[in-house]
LUMTORFI-571301 format. One line per 3 residues: their letters; for each residue y, x, z of N, C-alpha, C. Coordinates in Angstrom, 2 decimals, always signed. Each point is the difference from the previous one (the first is absolute). Layout:
% residues N
a	Y,X,Z,Y,X,Z,Y,X,Z | ...
END
This chain:
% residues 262
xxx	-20.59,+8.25,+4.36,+0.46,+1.14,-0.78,+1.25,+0.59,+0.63 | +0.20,+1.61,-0.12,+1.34,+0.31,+0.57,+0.63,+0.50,-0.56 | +0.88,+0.41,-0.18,+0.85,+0.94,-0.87,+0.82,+0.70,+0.98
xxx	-0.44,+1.09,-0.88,+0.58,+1.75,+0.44,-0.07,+0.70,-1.21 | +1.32,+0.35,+0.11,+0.49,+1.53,-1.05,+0.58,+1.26,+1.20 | -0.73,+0.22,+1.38,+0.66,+0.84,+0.83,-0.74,+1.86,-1.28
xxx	-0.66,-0.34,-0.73,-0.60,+1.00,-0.72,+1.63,+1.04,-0.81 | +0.50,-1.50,-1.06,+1.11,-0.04,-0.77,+0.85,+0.48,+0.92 | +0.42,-0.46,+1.41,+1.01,+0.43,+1.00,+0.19,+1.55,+0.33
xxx	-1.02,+0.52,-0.22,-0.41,+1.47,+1.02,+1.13,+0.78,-1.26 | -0.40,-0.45,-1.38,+0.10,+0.75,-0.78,+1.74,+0.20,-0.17 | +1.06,-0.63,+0.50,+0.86,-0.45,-0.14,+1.03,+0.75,+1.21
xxx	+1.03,+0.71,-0.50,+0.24,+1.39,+0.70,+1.36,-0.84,+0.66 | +0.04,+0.34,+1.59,+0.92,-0.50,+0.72,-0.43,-1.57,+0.32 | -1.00,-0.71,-0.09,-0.02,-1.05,-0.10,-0.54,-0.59,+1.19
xxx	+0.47,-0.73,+0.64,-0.05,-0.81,+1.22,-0.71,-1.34,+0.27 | -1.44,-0.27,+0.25,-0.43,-1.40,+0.00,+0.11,-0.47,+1.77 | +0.42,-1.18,-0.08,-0.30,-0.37,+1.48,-0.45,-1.69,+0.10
xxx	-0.69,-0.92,+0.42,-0.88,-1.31,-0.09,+0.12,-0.30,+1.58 | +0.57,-1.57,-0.51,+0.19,-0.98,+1.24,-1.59,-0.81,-0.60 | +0.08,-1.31,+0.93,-0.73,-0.94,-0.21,-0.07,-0.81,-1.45
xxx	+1.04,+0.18,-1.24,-0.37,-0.36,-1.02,+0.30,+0.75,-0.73 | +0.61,+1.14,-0.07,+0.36,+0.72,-1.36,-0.40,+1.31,+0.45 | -0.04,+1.07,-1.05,+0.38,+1.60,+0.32,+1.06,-0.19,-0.94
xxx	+0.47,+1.07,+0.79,+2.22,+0.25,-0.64,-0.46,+1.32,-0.76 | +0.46,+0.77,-0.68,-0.29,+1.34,-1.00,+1.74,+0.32,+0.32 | +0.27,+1.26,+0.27,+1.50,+0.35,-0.11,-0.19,+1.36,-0.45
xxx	+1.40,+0.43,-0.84,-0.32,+1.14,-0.61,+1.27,+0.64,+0.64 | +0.38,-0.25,+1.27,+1.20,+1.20,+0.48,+1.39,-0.75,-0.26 | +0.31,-0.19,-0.85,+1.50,-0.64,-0.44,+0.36,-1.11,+1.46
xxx	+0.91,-0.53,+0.56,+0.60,-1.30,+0.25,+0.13,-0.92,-0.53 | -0.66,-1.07,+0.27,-0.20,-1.09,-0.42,+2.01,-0.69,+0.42 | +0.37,-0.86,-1.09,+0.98,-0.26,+0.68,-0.03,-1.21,+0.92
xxx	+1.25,-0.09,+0.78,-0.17,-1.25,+0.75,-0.07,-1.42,-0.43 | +0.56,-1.03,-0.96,-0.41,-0.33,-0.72,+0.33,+0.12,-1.85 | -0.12,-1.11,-0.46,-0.10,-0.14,-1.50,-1.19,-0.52,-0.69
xxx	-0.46,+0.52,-1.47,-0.65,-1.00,-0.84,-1.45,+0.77,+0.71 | -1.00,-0.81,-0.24,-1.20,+0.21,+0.65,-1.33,-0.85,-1.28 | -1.22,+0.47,-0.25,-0.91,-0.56,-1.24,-0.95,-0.42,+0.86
xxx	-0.33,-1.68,-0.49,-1.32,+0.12,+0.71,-0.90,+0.05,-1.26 | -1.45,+0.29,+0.10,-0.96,-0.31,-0.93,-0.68,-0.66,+0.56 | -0.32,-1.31,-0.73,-1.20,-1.29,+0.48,-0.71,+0.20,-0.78
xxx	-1.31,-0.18,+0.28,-1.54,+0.26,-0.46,-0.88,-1.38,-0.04 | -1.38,-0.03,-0.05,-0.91,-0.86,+0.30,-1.16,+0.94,+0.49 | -0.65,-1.04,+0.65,-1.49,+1.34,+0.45,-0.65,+0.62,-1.42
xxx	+0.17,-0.51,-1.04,-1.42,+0.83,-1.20,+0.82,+0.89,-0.59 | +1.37,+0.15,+0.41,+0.89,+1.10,-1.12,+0.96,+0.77,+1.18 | -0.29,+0.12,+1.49,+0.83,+0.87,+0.57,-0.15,+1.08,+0.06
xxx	-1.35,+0.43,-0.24,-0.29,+1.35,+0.31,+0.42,+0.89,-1.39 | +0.13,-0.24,-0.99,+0.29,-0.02,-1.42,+1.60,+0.54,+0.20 | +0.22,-1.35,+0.43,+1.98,+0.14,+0.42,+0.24,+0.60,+0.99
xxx	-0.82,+0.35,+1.06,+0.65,+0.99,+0.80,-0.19,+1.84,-0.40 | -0.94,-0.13,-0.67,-0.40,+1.37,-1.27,+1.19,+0.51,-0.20 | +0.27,-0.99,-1.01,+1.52,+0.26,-0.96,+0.70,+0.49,+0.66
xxx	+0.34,-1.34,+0.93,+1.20,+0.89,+1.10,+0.15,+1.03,+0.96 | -1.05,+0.13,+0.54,-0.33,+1.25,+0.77,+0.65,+1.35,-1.29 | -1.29,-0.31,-1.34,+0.31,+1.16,-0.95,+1.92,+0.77,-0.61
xxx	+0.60,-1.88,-0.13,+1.14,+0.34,-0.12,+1.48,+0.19,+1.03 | -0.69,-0.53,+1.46,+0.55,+0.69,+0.73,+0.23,+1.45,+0.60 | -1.53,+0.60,-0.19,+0.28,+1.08,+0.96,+0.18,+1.06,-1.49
xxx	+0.08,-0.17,-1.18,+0.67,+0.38,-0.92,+0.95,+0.39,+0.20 | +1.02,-1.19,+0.19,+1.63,-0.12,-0.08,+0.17,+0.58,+1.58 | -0.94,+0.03,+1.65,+0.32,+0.01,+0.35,+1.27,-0.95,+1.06
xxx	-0.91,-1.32,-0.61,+0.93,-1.14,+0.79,-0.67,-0.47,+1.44 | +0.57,-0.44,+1.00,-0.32,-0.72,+0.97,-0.72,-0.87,-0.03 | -1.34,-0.76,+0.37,-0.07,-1.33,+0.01,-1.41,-0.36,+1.28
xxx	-0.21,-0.93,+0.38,-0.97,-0.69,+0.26,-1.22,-0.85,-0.48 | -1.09,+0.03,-0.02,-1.16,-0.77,-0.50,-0.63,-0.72,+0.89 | -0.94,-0.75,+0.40,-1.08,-0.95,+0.29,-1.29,+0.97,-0.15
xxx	-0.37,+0.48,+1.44,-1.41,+0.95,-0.93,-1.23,-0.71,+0.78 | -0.59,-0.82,+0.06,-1.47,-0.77,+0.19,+0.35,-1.19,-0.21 | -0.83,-0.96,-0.54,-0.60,-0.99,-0.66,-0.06,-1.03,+0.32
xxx	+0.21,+0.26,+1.93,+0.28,-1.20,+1.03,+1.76,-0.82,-0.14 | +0.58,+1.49,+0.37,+1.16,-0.19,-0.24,+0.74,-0.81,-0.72 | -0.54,+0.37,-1.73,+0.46,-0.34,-1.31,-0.67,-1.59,-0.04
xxx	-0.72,-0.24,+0.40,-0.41,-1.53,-0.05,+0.58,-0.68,+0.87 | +0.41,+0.20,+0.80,+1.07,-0.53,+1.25,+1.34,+0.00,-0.90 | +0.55,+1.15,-0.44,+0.90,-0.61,-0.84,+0.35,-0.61,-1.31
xxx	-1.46,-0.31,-0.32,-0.23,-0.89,-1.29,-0.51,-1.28,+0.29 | +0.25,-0.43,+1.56,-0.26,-1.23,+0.69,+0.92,-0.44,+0.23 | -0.61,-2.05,+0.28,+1.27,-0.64,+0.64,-0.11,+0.45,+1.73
xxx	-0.40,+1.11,+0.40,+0.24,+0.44,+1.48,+1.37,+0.59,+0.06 | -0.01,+0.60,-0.64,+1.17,+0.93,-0.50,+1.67,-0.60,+0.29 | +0.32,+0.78,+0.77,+1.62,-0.58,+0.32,+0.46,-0.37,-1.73
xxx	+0.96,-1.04,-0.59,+0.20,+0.02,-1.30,+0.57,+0.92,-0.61 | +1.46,+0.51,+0.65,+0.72,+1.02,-0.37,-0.75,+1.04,-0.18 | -1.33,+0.63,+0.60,-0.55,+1.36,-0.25,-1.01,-0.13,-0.60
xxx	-0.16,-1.06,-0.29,-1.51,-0.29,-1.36,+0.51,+0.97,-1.19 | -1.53,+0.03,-0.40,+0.35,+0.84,-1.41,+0.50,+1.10,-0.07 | +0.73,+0.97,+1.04,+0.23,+1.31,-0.28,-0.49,+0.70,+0.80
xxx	-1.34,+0.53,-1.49,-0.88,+1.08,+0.46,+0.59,+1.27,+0.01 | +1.07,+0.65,-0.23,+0.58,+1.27,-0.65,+1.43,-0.29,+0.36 | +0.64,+0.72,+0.48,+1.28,+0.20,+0.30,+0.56,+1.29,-0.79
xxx	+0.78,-0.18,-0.55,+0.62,+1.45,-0.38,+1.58,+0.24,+0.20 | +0.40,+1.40,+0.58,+0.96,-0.08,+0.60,+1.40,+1.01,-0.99 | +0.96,-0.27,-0.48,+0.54,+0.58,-1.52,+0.95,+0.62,+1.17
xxx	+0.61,+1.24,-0.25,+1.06,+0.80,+0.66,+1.24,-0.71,-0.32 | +0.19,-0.42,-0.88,+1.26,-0.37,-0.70,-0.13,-0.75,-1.50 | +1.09,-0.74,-0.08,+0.12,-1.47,-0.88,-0.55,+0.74,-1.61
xxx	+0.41,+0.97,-0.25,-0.21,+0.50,-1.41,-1.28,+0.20,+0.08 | -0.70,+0.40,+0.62,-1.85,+0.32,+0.26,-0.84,-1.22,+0.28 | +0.76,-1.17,+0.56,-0.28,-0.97,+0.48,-0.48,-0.76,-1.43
xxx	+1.12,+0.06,-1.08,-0.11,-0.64,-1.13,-0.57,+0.66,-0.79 | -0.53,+1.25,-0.17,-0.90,+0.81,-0.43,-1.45,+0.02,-0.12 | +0.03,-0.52,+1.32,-1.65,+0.10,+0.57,-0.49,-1.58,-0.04
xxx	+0.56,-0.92,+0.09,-0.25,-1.36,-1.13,+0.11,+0.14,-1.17 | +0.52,+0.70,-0.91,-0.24,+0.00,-1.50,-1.13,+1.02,-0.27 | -0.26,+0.76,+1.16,-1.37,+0.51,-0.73,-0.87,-0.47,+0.48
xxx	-0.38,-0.71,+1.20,-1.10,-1.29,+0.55,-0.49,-0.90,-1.04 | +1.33,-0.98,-0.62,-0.08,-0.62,-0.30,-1.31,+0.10,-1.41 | +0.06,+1.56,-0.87,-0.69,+0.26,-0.48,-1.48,+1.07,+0.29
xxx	+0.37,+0.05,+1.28,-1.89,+0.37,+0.24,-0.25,-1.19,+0.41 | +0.37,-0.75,+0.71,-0.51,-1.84,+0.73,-0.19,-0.67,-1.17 | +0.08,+0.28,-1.48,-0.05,-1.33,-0.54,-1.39,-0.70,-0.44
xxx	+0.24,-1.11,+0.19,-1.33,-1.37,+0.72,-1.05,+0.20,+1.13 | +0.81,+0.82,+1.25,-0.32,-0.63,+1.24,+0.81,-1.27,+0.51 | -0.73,-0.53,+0.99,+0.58,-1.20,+0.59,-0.34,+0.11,+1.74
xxx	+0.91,-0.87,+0.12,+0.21,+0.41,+1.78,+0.30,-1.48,+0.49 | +0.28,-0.36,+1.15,+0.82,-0.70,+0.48,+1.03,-0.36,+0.16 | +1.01,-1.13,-0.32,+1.44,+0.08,+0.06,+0.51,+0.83,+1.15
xxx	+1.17,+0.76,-0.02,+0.10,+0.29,+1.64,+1.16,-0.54,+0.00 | +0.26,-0.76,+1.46,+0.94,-1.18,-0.25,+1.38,+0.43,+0.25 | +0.06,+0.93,+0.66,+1.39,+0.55,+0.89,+0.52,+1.30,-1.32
xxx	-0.82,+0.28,-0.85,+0.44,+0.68,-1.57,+0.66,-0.92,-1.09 | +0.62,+1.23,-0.74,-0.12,-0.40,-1.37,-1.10,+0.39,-1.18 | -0.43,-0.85,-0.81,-1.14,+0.68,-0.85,+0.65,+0.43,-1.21
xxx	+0.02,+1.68,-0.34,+0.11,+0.01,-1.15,-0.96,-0.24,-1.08 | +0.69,-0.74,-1.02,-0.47,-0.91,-0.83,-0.87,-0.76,-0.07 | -1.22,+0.38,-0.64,-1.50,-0.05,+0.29,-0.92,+0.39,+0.68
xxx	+0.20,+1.00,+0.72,-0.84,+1.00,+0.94,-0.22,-0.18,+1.20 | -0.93,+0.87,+0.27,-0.17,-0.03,+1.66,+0.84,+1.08,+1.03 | +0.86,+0.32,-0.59,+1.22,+0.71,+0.45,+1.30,-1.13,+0.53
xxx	+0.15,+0.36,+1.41,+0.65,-0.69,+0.41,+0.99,+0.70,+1.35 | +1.55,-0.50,-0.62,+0.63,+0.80,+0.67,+1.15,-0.73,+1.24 | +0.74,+0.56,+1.25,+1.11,-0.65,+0.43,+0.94,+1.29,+0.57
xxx	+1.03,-0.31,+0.73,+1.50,+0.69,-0.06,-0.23,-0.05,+1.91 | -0.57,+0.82,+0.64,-0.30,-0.39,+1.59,-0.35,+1.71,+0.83 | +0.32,-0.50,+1.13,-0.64,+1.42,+0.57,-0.82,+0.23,+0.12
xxx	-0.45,+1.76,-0.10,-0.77,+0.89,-0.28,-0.60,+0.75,+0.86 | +1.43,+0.84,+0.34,-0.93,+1.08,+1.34,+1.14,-0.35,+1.62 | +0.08,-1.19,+0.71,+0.75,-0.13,+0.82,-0.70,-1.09,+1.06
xxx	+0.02,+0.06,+0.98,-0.67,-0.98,+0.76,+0.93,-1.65,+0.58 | +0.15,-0.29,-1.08,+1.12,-1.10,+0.21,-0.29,-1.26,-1.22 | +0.29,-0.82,-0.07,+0.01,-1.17,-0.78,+1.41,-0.35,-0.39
xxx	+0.89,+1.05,-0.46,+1.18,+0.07,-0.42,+0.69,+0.99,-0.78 | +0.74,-0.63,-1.00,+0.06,+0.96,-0.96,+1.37,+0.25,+0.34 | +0.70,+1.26,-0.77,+1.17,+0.45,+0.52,+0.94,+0.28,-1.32
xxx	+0.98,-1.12,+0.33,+0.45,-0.21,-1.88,+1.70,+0.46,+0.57 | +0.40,+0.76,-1.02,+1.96,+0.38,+1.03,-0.17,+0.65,+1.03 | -1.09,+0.34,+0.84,-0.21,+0.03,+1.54,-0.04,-1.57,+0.55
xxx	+0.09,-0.48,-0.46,-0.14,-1.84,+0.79,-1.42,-0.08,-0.02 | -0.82,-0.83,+1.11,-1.76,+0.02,-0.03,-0.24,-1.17,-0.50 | -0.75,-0.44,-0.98,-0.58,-1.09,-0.62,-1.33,+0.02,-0.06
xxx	-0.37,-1.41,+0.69,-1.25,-0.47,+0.01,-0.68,+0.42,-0.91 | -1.24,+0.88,+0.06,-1.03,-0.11,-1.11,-0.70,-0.98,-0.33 | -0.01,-0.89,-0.89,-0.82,-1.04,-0.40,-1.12,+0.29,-0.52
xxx	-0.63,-0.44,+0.51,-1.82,+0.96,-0.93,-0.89,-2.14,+0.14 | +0.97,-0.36,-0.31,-0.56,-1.79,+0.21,-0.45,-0.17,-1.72 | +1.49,+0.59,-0.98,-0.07,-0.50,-1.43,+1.14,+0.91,-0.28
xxx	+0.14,+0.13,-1.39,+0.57,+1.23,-0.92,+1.34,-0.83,+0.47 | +0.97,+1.54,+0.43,+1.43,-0.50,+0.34,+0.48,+1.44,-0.49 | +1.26,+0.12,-0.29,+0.56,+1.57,+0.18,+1.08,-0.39,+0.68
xxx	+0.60,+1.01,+1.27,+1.24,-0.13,+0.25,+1.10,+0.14,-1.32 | +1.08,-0.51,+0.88,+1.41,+0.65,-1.35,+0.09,+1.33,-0.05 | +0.70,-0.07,-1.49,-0.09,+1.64,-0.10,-1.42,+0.94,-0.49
xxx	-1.31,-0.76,-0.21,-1.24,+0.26,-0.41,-0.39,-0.27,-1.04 | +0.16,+0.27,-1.30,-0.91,-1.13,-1.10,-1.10,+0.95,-0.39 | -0.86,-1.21,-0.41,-1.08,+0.42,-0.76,+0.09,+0.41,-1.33
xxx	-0.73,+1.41,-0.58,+0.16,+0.23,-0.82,-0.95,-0.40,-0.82 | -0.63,-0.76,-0.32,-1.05,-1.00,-0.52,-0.22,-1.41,-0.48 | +1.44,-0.40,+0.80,+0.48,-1.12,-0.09,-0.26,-0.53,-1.44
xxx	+0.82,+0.63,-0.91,-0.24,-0.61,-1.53,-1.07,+0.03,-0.38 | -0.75,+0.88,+0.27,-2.12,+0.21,-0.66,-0.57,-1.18,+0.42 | +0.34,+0.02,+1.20,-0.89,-1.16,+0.62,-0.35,-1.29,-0.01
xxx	+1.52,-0.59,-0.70,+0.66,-0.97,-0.29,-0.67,-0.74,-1.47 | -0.73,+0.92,-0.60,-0.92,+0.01,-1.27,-1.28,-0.44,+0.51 | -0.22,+0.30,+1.46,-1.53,-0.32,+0.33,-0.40,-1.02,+1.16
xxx	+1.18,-0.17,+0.60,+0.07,-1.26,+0.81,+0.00,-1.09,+0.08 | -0.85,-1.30,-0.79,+0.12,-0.93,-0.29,+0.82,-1.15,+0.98 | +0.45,-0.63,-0.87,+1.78,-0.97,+0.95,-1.52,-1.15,+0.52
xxx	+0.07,-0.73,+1.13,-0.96,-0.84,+0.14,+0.52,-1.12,-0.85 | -1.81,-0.07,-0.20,+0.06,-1.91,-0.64,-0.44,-1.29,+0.77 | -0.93,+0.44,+1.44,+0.13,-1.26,+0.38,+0.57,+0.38,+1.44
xxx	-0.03,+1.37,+1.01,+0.49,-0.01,+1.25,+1.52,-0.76,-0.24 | +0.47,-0.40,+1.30,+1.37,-0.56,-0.07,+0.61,-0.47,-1.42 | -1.00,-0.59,-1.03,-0.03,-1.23,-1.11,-0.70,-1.00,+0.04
xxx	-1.35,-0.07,-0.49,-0.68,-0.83,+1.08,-0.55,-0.48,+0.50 | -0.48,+1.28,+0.87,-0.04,-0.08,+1.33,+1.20,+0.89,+0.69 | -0.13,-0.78,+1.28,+1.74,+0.78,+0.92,-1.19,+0.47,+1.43
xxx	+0.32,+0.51,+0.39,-0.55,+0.70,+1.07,+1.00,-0.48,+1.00 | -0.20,-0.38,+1.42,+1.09,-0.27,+0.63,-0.31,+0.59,+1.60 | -1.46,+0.65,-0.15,-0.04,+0.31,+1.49,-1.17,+0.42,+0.25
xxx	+0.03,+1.32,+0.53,-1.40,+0.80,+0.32,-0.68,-0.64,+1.02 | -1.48,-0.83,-0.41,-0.55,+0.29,+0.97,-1.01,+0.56,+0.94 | -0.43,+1.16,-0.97,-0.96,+1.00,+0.63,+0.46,+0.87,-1.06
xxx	-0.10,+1.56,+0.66,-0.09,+1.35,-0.68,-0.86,+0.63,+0.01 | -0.63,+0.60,-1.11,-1.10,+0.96,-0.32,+0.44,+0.97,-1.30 | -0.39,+1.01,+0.27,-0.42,+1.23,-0.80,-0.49,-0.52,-1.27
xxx	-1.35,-0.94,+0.16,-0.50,-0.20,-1.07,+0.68,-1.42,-0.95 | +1.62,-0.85,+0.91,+0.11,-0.98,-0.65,+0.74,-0.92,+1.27 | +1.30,-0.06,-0.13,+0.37,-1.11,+0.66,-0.47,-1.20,-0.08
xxx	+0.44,-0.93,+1.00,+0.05,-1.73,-0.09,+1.21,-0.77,+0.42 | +0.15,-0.53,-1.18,+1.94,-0.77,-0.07,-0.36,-1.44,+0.08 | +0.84,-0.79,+0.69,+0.61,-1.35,-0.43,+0.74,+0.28,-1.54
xxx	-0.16,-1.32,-0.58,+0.44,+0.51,-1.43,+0.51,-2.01,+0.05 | +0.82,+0.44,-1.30,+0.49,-1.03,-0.69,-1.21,-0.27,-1.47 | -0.32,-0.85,-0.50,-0.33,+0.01,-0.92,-0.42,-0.97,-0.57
xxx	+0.90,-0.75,-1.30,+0.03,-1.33,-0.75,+0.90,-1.42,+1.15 | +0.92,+0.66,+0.80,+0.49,-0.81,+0.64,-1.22,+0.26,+1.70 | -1.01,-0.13,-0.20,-0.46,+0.18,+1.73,-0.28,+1.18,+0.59
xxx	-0.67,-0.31,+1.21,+0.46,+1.41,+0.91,-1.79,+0.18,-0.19 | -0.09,+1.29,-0.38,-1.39,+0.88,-0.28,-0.26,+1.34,+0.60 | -1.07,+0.54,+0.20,-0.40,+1.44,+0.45,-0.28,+0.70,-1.13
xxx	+0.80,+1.11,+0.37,-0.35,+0.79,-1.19,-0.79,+1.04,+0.57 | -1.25,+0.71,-1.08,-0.86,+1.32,+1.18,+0.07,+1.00,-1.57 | +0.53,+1.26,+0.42,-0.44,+1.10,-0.75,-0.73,+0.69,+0.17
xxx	-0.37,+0.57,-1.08,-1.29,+0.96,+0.24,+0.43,+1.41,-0.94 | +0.47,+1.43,+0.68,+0.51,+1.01,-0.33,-0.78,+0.87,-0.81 | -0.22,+0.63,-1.48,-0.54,+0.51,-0.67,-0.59,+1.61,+0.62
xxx	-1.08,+0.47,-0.03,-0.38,+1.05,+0.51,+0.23,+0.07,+1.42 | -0.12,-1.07,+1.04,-0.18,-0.02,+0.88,-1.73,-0.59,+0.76 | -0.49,+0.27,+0.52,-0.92,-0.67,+0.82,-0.29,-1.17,+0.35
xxx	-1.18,-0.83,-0.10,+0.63,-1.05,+0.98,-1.21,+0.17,+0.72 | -0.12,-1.87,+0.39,-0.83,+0.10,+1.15,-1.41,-0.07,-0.39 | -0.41,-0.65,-1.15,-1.76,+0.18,-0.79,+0.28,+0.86,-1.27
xxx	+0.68,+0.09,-0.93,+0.18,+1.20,-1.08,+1.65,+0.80,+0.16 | +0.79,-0.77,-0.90,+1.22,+0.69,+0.01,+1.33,-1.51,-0.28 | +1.20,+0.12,+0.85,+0.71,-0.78,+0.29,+0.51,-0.99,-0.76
xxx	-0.13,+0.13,-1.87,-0.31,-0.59,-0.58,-1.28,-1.20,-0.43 | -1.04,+1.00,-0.15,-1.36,-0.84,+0.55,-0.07,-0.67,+0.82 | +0.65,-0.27,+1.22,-0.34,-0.86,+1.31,+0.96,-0.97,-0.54
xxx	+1.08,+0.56,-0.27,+1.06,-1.63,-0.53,-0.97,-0.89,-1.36 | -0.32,+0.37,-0.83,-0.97,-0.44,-1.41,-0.93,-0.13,+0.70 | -0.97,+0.15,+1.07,-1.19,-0.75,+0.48,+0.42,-1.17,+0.93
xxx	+1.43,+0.08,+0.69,+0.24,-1.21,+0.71,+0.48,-0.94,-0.94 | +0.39,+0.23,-0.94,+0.83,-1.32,-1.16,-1.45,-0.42,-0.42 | -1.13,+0.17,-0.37,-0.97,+0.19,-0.60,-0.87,-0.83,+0.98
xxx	-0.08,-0.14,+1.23,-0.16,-0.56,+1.61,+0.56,-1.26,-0.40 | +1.29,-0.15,+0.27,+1.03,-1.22,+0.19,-0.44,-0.52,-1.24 | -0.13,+0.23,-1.17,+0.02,-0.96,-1.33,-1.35,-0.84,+0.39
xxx	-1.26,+1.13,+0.83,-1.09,-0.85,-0.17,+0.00,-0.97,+0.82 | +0.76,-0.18,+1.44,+0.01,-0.90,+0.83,+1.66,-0.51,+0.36 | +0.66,-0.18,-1.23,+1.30,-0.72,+0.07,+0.06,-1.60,+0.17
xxx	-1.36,-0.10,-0.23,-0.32,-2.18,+0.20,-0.71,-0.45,+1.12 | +0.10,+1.36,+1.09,-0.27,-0.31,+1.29,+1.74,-0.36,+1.22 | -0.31,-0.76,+0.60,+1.69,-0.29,+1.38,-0.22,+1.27,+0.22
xxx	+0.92,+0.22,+0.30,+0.87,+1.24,+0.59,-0.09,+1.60,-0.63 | -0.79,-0.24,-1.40,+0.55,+1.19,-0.61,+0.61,+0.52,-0.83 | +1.02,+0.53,-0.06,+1.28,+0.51,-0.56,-0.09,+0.07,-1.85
xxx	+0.62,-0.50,+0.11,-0.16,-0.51,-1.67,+1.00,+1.30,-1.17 | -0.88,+0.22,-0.82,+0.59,+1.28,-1.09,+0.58,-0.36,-0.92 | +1.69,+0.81,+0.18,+0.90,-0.48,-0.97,-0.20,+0.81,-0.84
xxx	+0.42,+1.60,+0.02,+0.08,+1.06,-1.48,-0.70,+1.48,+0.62 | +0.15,+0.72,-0.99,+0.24,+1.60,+0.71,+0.19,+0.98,-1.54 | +0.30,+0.82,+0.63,+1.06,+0.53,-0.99,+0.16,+1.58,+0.28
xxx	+0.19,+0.67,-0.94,+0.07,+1.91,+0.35,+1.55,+0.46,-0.55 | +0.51,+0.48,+1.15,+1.24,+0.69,-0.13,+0.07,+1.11,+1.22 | +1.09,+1.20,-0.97,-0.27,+1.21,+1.13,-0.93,+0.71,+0.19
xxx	-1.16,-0.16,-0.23,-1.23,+0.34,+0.20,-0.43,-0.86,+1.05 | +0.17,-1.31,+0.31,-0.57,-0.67,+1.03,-0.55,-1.27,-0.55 | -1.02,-0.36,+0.18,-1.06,-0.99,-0.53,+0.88,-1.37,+0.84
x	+0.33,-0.81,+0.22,+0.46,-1.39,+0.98,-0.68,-1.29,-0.27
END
């Protein structure tokens, strides 16, 4: 299946589309700035085309900047554990001129998006419940550095950071929807990556006093026979049946936090 709204585009006066290898960009003339706050929207394959509707509809409305995912190949690549981790899950980029529009255009997302679901995106923040997900990074500059005072600071696009001098204005909302963990680093302790995936790291872990593997499996992600959840619940499901054979790894717990099955 592909998706195209170049129909919706034509109609749209001054409006600029141009497509690399995963996205088409939509620009409506304005300057994008160099950086600042930036939206992603995470999807799943049975509700993107739905969510990219919306947004297409309420972008070229308002006339905002943004990027999409337009074929089917693409969007499953980034709803896979292929998927670099940091760029999983954001099917939709949207690009806000400035901080007051920025916080604008999440409070009205938040209510056309409500009960889609997406992928965590890891290098965001999620407001609240949604599949709206935002960070504080550059925009339109060819650099991996942000420019705070005039001093250049590393862009981190690893996990939600703001330089000084940046806060989030969401901070308190969010704080209502973020659950404090109950068993990461309680207990169980995580003490050391040892494989990374899109669809689910693998840690050395602490847990009940010995040293254990921990494997996640990332909600609305892919895996390798259904989806990254499913492959973790068919391997526990594996191990229980042949745990009274030598040499196979014996099942302590698993547990859902974050949106991650463990």
């Amino acid at each position: 299946m592909q998706f195209s709204f170049d129909s919706d585009f034509k109609k749209i006066e001054k409006c600029k589309t141009l497509k690399d290898d995963y996205y088409k960009y939509v620009e409506f003339g304005s300057e994008i700035p160099r950086q600042g706050w930036k939206i992603h929207i995470s999807s799943n394959l049975d509700s993107y085309q739905i969510v990219l509707r919306l947004i297409v509809e309420y972008c070229t409305k308002y006339k905002i900047d943004f990027k999409y995912i337009y074929n089917n190949k693409v969007l499953k690549y980034f709803l896979s554990s292929d998927c670099f981790t940091t760029q999983a899950g954001k099917c939709i980029t949207i690009y806000p001129k400035n901080d007051k529009l920025f916080k604008n255009i999440v409070l009205d997302l938040a209510d056309i998006l409500i009960g889609f679901e997406g992928p965590v995106v890891i290098s965001d923040m999620q407001y609240r419940d949604t599949n709206i997900f935002y960070r504080y990074g550059v925009m339109a500059a060819q650099s991996d550095y942000l420019l705070i005072g005039g001093t250049p600071i590393m862009d981190n696009r690893s996990f939600f950071e703001l330089p000084n001098g940046i806060e989030d204005p969401f901070e308190n909302i969010n704080d209502e929807y973020h659950n404090v963990a109950t068993f990461l680093g309680c207990t169980v302790e995580p003490t050391m990556i040892i494989h990374e995936s899109a669809s689910g790291n693998v840690y050395e872990s602490k847990y009940d006093g010995n040293v254990t593997i921990l494997k996640e499996g990332r909600k609305n992600i892919l895996g390798t026979n259904s989806t990254a959840i499913g492959d973790i619940k068919n391997e526990e499901k594996i191990i229980k049946q042949l745990e009274t054979l030598e040499g196979i790894p014996k099942y302590r717990l698993s547990f859902y936090e974050w949106g991650i099955t463990i």
